[in-house]
CHARMM-style PDB file with segment names, atoms N, HN, CA, C and O in Angstrom:
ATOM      1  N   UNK     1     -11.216   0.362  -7.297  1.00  0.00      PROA
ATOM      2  CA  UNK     1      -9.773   0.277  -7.249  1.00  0.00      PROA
ATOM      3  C   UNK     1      -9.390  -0.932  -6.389  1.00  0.00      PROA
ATOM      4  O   UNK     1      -9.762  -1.107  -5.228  1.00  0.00      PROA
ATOM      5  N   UNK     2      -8.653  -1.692  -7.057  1.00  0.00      PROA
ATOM      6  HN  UNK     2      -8.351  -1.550  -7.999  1.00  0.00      PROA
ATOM      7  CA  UNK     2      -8.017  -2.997  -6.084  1.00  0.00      PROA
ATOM      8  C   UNK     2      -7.275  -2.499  -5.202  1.00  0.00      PROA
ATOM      9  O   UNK     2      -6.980  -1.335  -5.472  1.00  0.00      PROA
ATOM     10  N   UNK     3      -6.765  -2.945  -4.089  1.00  0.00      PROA
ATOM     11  HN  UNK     3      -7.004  -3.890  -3.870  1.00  0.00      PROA
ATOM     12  CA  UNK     3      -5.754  -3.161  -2.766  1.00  0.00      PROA
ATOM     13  C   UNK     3      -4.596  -2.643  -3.536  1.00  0.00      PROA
ATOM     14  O   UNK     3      -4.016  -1.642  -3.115  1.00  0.00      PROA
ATOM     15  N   UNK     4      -4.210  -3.221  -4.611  1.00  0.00      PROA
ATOM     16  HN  UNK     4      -4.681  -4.034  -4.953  1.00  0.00      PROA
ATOM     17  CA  UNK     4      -2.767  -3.232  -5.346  1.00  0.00      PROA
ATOM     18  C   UNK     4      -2.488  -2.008  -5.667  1.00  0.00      PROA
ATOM     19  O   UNK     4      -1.334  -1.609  -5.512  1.00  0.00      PROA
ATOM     20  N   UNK     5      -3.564  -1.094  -6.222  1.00  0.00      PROA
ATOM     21  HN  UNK     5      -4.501  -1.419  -6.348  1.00  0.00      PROA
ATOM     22  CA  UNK     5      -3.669  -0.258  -7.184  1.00  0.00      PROA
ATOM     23  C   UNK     5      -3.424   1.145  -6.210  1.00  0.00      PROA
ATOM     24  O   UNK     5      -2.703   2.133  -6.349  1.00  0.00      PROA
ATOM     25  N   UNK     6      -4.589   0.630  -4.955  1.00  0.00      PROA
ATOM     26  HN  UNK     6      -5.174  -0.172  -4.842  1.00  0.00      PROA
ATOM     27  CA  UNK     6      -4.167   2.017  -3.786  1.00  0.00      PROA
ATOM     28  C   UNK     6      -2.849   2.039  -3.525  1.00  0.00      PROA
ATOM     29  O   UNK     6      -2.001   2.886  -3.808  1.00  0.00      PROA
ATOM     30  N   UNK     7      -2.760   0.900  -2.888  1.00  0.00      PROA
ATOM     31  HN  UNK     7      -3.449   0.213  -2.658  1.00  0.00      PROA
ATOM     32  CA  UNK     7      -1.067   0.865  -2.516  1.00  0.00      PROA
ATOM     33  C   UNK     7       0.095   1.757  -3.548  1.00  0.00      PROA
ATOM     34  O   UNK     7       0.836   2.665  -3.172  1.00  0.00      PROA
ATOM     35  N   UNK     8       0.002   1.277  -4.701  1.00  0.00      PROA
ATOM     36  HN  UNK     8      -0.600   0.539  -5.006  1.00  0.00      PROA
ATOM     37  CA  UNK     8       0.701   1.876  -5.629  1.00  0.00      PROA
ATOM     38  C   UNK     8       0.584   3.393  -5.956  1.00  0.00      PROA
ATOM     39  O   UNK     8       1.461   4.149  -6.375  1.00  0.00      PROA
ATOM     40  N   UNK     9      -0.828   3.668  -5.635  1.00  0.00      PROA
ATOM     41  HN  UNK     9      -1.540   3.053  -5.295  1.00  0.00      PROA
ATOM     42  CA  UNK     9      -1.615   5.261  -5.613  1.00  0.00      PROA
ATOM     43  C   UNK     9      -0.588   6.145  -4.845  1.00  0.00      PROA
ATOM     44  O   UNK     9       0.090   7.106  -5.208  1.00  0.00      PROA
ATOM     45  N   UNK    10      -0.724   5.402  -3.502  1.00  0.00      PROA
ATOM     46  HN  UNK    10      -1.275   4.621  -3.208  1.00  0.00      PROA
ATOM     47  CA  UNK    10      -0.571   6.267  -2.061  1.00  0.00      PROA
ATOM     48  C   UNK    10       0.973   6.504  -2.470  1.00  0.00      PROA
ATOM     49  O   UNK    10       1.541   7.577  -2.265  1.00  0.00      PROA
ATOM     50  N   UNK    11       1.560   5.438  -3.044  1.00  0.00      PROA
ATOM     51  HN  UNK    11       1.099   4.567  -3.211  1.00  0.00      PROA
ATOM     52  CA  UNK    11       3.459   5.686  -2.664  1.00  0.00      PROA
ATOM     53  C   UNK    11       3.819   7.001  -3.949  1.00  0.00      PROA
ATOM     54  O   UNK    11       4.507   8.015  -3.834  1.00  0.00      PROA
ATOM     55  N   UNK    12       3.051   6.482  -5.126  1.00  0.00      PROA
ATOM     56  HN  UNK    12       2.492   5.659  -5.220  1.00  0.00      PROA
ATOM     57  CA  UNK    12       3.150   7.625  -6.105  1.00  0.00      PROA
ATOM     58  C   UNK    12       2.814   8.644  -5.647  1.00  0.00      PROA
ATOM     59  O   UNK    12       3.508   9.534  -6.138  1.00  0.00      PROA
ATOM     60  N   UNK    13       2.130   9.013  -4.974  1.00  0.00      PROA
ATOM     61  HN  UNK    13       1.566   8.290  -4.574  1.00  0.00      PROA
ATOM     62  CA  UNK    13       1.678  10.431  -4.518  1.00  0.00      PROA
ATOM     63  C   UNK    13       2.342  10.946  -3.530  1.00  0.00      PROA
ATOM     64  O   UNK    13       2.453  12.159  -3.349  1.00  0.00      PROA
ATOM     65  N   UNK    14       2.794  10.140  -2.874  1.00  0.00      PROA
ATOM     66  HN  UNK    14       2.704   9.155  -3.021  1.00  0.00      PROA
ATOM     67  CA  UNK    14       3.457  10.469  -1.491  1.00  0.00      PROA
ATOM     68  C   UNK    14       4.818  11.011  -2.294  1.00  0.00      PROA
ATOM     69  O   UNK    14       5.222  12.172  -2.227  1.00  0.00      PROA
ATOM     70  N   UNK    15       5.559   9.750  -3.204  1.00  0.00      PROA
ATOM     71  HN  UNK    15       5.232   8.806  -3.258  1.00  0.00      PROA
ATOM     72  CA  UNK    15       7.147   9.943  -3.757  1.00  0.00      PROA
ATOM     73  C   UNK    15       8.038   9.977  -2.658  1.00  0.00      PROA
ATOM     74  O   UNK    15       9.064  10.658  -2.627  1.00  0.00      PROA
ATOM     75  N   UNK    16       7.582   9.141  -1.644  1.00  0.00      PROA
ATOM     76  HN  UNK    16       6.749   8.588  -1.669  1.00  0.00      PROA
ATOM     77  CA  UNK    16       8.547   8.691  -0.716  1.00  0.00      PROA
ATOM     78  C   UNK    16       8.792   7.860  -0.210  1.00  0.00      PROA
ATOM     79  O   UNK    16       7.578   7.794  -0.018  1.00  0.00      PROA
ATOM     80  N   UNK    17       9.088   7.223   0.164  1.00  0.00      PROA
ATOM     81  HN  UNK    17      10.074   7.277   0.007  1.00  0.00      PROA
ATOM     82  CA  UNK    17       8.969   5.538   1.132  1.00  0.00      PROA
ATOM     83  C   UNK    17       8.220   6.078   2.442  1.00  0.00      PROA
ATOM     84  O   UNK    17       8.596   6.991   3.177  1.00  0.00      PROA
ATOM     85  N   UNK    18       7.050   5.276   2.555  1.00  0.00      PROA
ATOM     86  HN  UNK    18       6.745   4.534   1.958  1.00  0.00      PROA
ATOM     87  CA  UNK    18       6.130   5.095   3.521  1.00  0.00      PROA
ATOM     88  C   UNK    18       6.194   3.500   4.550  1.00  0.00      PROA
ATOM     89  O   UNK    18       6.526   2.343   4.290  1.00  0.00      PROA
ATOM     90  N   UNK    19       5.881   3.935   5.310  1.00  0.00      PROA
ATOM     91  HN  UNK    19       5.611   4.874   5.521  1.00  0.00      PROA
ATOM     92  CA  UNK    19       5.726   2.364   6.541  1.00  0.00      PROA
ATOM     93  C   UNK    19       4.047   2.105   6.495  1.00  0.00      PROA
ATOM     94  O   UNK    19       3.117   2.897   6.345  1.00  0.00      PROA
ATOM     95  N   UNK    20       4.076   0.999   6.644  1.00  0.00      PROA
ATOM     96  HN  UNK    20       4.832   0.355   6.766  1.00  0.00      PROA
ATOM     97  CA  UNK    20       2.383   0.499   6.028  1.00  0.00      PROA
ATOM     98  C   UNK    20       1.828   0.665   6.230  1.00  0.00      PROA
ATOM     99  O   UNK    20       0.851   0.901   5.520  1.00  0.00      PROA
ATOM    100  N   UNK    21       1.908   0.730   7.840  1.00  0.00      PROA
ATOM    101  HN  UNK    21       2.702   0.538   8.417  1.00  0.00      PROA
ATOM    102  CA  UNK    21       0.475   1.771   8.638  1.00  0.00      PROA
ATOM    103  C   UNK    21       0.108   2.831   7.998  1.00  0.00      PROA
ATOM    104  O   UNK    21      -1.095   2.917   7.751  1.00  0.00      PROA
ATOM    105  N   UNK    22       0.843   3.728   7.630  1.00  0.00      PROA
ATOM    106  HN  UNK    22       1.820   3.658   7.831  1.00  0.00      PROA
ATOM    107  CA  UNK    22       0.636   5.319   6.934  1.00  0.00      PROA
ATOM    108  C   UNK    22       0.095   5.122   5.630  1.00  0.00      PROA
ATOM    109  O   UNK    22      -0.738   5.911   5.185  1.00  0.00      PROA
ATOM    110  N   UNK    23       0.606   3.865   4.799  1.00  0.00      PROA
ATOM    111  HN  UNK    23       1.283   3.224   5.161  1.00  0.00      PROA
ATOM    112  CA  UNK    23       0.034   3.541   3.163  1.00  0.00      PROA
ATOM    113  C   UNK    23      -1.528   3.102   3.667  1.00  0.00      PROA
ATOM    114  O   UNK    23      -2.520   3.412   3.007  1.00  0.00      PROA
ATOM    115  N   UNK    24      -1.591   2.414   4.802  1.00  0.00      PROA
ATOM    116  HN  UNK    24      -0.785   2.162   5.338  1.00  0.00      PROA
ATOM    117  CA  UNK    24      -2.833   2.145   5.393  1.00  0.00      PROA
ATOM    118  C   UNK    24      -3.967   2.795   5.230  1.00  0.00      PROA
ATOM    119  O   UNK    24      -4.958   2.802   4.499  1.00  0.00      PROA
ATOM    120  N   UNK    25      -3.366   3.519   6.439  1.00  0.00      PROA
ATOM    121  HN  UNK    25      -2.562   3.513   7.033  1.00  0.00      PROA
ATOM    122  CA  UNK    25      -4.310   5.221   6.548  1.00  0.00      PROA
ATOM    123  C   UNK    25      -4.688   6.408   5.503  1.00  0.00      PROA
ATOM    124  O   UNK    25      -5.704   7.094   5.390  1.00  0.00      PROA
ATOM    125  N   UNK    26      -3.240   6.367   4.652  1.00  0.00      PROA
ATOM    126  HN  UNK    26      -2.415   5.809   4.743  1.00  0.00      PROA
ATOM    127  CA  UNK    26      -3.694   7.706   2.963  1.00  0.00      PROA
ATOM    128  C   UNK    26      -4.575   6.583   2.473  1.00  0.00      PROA
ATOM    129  O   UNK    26      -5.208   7.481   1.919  1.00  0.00      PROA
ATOM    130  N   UNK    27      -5.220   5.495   2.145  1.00  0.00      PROA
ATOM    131  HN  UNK    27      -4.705   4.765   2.595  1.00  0.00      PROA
ATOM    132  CA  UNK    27      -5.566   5.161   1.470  1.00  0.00      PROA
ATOM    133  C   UNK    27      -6.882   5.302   1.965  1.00  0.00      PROA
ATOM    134  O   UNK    27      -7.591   6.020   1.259  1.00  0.00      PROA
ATOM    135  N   UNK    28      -7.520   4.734   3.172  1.00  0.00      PROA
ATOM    136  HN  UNK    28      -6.944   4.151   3.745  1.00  0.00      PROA
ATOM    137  CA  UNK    28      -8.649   4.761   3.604  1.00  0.00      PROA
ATOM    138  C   UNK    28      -8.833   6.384   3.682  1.00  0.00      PROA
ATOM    139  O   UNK    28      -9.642   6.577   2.774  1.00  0.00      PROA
ATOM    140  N   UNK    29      -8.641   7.212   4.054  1.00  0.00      PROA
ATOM    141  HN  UNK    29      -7.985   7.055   4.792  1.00  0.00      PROA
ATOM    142  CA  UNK    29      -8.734   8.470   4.243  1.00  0.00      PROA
ATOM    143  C   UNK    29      -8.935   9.417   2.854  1.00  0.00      PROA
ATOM    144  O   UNK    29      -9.561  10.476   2.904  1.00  0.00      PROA
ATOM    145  N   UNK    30      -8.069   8.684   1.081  1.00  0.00      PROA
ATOM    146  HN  UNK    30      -7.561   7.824   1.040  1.00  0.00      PROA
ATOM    147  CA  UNK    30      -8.601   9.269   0.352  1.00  0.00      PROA
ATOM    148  C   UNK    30      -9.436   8.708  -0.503  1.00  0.00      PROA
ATOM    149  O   UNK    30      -9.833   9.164  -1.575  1.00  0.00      PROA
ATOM    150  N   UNK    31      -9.771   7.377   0.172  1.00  0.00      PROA
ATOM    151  HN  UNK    31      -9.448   7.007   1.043  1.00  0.00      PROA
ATOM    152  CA  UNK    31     -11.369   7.027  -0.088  1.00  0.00      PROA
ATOM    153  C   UNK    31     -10.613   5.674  -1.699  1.00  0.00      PROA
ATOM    154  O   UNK    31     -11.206   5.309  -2.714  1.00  0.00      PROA
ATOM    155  N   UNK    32      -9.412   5.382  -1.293  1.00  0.00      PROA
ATOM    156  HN  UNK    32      -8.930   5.679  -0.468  1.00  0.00      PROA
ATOM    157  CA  UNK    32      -9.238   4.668  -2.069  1.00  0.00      PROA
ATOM    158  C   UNK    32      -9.368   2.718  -1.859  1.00  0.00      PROA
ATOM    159  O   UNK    32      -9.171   1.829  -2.689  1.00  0.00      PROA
ATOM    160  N   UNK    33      -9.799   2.641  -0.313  1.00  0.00      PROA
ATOM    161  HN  UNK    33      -9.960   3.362   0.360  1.00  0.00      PROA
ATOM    162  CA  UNK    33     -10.143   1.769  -0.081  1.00  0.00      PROA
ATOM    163  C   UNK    33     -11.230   1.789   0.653  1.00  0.00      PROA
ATOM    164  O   UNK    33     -11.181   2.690   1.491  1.00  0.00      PROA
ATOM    165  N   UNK    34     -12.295   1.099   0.686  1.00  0.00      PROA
ATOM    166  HN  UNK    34     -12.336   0.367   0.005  1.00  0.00      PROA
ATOM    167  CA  UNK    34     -13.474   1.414   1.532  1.00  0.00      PROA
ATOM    168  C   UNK    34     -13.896   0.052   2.904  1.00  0.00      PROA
ATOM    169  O   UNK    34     -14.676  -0.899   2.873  1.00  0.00      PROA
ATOM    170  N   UNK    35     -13.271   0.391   3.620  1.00  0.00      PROA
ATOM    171  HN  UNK    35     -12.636   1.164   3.645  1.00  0.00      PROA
ATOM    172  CA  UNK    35     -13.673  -0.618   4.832  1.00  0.00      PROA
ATOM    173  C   UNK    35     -14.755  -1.340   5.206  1.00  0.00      PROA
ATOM    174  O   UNK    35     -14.822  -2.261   6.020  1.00  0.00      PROA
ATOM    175  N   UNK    36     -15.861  -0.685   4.333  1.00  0.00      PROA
ATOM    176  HN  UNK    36     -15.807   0.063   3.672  1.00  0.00      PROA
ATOM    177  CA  UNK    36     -17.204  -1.711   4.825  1.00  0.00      PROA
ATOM    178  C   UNK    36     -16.989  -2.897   3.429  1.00  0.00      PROA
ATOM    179  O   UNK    36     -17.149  -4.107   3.586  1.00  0.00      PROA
ATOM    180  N   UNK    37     -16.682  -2.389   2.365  1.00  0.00      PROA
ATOM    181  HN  UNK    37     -16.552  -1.406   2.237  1.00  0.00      PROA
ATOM    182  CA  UNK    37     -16.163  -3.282   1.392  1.00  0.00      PROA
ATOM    183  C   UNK    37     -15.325  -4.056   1.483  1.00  0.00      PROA
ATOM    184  O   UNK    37     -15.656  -4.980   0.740  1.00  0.00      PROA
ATOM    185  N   UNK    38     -14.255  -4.316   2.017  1.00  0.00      PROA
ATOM    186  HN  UNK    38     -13.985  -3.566   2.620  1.00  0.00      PROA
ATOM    187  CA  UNK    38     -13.470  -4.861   2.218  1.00  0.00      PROA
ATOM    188  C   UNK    38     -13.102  -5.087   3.959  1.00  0.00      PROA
ATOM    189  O   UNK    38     -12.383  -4.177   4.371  1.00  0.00      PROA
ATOM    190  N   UNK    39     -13.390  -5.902   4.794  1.00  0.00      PROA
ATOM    191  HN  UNK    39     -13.974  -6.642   4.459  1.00  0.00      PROA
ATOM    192  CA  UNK    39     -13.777  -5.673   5.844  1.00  0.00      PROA
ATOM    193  C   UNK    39     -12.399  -5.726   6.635  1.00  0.00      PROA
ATOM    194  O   UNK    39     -12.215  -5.043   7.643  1.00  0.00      PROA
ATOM    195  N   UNK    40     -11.081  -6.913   5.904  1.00  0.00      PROA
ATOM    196  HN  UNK    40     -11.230  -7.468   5.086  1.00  0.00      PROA
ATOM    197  CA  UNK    40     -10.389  -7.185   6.784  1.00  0.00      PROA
ATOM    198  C   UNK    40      -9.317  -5.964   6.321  1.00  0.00      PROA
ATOM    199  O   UNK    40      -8.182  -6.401   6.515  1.00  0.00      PROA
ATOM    200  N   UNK    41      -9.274  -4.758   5.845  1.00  0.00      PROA
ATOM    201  HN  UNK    41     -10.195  -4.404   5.688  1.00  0.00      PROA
ATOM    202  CA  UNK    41      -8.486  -3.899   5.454  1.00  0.00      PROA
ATOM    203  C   UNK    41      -6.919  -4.268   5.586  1.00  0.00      PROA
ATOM    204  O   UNK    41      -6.182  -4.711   4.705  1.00  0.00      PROA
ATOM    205  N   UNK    42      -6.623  -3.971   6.897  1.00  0.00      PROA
ATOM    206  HN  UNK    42      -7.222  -3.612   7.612  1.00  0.00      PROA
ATOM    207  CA  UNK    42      -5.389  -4.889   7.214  1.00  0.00      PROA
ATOM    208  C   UNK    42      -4.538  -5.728   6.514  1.00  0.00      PROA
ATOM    209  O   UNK    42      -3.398  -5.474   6.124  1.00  0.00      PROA
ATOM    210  N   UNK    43      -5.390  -7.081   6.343  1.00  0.00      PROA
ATOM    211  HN  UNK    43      -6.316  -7.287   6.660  1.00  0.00      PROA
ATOM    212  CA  UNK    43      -4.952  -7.967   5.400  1.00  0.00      PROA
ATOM    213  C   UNK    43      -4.846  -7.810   4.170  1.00  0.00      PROA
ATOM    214  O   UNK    43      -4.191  -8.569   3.457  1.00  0.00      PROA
ATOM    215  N   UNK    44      -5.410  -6.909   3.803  1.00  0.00      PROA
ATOM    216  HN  UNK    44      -5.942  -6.292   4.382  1.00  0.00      PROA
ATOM    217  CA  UNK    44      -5.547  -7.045   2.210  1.00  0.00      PROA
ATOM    218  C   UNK    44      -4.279  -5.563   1.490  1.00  0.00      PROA
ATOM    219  O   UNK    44      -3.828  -5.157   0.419  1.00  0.00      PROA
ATOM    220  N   UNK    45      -4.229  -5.317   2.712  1.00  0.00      PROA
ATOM    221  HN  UNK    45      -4.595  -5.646   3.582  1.00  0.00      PROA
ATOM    222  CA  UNK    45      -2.850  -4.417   2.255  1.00  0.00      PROA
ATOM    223  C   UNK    45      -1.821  -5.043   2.469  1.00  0.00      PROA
ATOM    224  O   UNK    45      -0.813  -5.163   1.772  1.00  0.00      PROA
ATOM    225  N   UNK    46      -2.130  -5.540   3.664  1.00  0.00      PROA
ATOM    226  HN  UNK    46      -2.949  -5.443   4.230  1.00  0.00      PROA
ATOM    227  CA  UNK    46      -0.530  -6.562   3.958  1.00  0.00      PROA
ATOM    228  C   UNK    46      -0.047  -7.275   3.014  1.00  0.00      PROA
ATOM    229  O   UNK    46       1.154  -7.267   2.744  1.00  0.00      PROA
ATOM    230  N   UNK    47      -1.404  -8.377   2.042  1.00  0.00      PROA
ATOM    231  HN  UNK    47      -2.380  -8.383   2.260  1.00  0.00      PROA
ATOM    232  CA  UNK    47      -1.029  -8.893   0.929  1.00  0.00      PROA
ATOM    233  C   UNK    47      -0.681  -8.189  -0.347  1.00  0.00      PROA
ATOM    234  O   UNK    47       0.103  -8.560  -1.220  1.00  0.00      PROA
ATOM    235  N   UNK    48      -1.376  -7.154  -0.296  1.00  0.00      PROA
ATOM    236  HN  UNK    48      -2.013  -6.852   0.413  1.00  0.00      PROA
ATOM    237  CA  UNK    48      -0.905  -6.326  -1.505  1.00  0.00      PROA
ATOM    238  C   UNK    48       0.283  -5.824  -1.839  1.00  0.00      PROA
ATOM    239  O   UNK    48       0.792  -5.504  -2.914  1.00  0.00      PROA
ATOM    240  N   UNK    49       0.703  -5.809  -0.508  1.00  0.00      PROA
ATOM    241  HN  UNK    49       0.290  -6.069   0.365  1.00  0.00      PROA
ATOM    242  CA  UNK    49       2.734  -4.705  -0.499  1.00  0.00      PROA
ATOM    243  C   UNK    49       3.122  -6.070  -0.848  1.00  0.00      PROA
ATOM    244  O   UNK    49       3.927  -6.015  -1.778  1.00  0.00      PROA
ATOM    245  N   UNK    50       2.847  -7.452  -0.435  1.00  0.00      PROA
ATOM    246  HN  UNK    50       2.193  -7.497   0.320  1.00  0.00      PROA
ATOM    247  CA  UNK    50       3.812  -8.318  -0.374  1.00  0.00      PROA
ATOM    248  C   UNK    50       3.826  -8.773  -2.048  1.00  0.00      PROA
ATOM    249  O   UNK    50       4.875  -9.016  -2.644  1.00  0.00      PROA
ATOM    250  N   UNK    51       2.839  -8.820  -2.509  1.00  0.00      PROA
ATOM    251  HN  UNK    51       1.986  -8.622  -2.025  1.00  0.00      PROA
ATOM    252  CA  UNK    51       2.583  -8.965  -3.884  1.00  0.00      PROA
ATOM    253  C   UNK    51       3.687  -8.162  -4.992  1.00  0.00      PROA
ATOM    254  O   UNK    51       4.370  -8.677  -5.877  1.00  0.00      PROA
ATOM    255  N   UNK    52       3.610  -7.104  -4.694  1.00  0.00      PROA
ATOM    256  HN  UNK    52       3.055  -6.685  -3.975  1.00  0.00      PROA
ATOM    257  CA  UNK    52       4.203  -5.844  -4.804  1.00  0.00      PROA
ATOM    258  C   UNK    52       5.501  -6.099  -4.917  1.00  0.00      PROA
ATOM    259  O   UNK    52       6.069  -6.020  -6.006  1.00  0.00      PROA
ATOM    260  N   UNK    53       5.916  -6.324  -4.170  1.00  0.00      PROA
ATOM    261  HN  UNK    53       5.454  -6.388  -3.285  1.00  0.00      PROA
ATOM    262  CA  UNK    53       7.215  -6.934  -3.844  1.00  0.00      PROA
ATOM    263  C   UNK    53       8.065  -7.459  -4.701  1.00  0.00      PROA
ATOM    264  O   UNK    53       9.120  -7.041  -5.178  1.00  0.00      PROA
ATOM    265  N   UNK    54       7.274  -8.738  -4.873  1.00  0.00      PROA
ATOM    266  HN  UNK    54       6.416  -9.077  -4.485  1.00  0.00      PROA
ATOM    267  CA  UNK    54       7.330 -10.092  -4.946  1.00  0.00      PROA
ATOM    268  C   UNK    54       7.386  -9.758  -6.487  1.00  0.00      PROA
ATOM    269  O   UNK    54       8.238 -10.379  -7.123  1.00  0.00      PROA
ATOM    270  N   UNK    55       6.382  -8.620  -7.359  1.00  0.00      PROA
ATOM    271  HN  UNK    55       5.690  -8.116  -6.842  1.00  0.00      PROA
ATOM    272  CA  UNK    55       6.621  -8.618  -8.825  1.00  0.00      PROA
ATOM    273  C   UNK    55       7.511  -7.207  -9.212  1.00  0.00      PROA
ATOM    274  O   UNK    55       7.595  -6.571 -10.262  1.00  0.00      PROA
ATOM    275  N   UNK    56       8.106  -7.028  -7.925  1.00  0.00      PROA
ATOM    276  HN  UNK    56       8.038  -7.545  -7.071  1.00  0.00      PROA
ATOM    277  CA  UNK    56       9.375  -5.987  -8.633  1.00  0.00      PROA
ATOM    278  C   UNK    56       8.607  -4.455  -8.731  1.00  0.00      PROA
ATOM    279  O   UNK    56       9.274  -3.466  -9.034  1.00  0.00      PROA
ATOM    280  N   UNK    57       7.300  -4.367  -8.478  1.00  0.00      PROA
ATOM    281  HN  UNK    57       6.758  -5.170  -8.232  1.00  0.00      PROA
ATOM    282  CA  UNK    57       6.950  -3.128  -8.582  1.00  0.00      PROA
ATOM    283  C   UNK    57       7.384  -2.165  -7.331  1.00  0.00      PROA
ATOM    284  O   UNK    57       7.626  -0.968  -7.487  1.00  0.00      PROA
ATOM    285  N   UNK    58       7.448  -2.799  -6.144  1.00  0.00      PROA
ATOM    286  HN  UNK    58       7.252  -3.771  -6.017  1.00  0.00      PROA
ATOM    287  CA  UNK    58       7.824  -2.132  -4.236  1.00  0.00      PROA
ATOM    288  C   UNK    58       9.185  -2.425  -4.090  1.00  0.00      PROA
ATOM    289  O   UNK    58       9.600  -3.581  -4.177  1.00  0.00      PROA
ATOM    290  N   UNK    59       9.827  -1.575  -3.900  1.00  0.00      PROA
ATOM    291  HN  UNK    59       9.490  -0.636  -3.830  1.00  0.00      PROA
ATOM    292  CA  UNK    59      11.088  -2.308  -2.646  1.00  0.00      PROA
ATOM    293  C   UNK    59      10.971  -2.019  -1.192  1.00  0.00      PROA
ATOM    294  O   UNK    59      10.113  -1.233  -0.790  1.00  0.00      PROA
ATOM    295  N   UNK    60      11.707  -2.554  -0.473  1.00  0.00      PROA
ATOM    296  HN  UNK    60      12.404  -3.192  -0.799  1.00  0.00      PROA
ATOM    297  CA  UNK    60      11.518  -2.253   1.112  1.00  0.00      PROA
ATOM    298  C   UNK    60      12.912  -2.349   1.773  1.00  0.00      PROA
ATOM    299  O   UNK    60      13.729  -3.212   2.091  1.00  0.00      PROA
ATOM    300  N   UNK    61      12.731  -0.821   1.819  1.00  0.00      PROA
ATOM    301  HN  UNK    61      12.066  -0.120   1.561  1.00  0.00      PROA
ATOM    302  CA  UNK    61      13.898  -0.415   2.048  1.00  0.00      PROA
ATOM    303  C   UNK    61      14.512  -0.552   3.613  1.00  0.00      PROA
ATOM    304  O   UNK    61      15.669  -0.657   4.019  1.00  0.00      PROA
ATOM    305  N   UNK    62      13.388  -0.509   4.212  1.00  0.00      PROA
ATOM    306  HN  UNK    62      12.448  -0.424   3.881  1.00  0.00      PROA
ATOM    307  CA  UNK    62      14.144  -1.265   5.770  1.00  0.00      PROA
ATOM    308  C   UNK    62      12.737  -2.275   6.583  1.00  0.00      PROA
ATOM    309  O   UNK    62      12.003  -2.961   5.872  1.00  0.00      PROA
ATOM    310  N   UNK    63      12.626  -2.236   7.499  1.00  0.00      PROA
ATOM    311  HN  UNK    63      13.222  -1.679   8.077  1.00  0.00      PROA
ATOM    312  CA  UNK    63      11.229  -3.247   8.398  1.00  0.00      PROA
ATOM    313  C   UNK    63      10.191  -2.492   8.139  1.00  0.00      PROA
ATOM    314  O   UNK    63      10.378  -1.372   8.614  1.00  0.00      PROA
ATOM    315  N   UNK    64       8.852  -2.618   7.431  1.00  0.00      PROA
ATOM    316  HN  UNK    64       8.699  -3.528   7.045  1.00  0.00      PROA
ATOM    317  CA  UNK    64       7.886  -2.175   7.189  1.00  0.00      PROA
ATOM    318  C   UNK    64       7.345  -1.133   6.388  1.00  0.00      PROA
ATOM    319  O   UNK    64       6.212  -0.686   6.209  1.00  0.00      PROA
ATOM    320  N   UNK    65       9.109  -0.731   5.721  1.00  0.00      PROA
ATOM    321  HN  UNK    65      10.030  -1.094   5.866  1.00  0.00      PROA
ATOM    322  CA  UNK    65       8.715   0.700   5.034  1.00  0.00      PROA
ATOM    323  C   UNK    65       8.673  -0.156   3.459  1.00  0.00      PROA
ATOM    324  O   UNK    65       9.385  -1.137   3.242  1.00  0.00      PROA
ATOM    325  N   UNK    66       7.733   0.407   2.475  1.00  0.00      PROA
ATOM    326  HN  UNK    66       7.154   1.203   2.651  1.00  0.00      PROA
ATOM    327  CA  UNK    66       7.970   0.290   1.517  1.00  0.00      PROA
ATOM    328  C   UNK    66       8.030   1.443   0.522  1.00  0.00      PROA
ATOM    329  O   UNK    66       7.345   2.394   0.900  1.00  0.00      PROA
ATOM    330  N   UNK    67       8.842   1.693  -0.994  1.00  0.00      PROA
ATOM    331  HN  UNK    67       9.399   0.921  -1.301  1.00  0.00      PROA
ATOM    332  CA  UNK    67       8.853   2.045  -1.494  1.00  0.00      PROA
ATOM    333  C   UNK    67       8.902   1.888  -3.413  1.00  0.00      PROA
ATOM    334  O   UNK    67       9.541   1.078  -4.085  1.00  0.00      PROA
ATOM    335  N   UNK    68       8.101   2.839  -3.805  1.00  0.00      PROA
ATOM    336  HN  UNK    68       7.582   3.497  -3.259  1.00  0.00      PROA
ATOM    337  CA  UNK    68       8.158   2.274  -5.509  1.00  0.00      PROA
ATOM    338  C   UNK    68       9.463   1.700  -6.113  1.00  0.00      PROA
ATOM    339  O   UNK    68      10.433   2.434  -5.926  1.00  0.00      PROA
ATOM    340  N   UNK    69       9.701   0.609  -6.764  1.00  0.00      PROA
ATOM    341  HN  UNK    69       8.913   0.013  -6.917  1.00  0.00      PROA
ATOM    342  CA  UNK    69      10.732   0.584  -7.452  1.00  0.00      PROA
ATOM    343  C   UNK    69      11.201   1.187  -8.334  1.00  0.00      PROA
ATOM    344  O   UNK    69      10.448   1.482  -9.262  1.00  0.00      PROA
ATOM    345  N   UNK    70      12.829   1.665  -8.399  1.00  0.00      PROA
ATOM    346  HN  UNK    70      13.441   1.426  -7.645  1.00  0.00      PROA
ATOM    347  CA  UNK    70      13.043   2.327  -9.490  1.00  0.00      PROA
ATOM    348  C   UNK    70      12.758   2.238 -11.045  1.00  0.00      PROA
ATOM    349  OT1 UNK    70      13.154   3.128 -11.797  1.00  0.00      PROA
TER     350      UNK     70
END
């Protein structure tokens, strides 16, 4: 599963607007990103919400929270 794909996982499942740290954490925790694989975790979510964003799939609804677009 790509960065993109968790991200998108975690908010669908959640069905709520999350802050990134927390999209962070459901993801590593349900094994949808794996940290020895991907080492800089961090970054690669950071780029992923922004991606996200950027193609209309996330909105962000206030500083750090994001949520699925309608």
């Amino acid at each position: 599963m790509t960065p993109g794909e968790a991200v998108l996982r975690v908010l669908a499942d959640a069905g709520e607007p999350l802050h990134w740290t927390v999209i962070q954490d459901r993801a590593l925790r349900a094994g949808y990103l794996d940290p020895f694989e991907t080492p800089d975790v961090r970054g690669v979510v950071l780029a992923a919400l922004r991606t996200a964003v950027a193609d209309g799939q996330l909105t962000k609804p206030a500083t750090g929270m994001y949520a699925l677009a309608a």
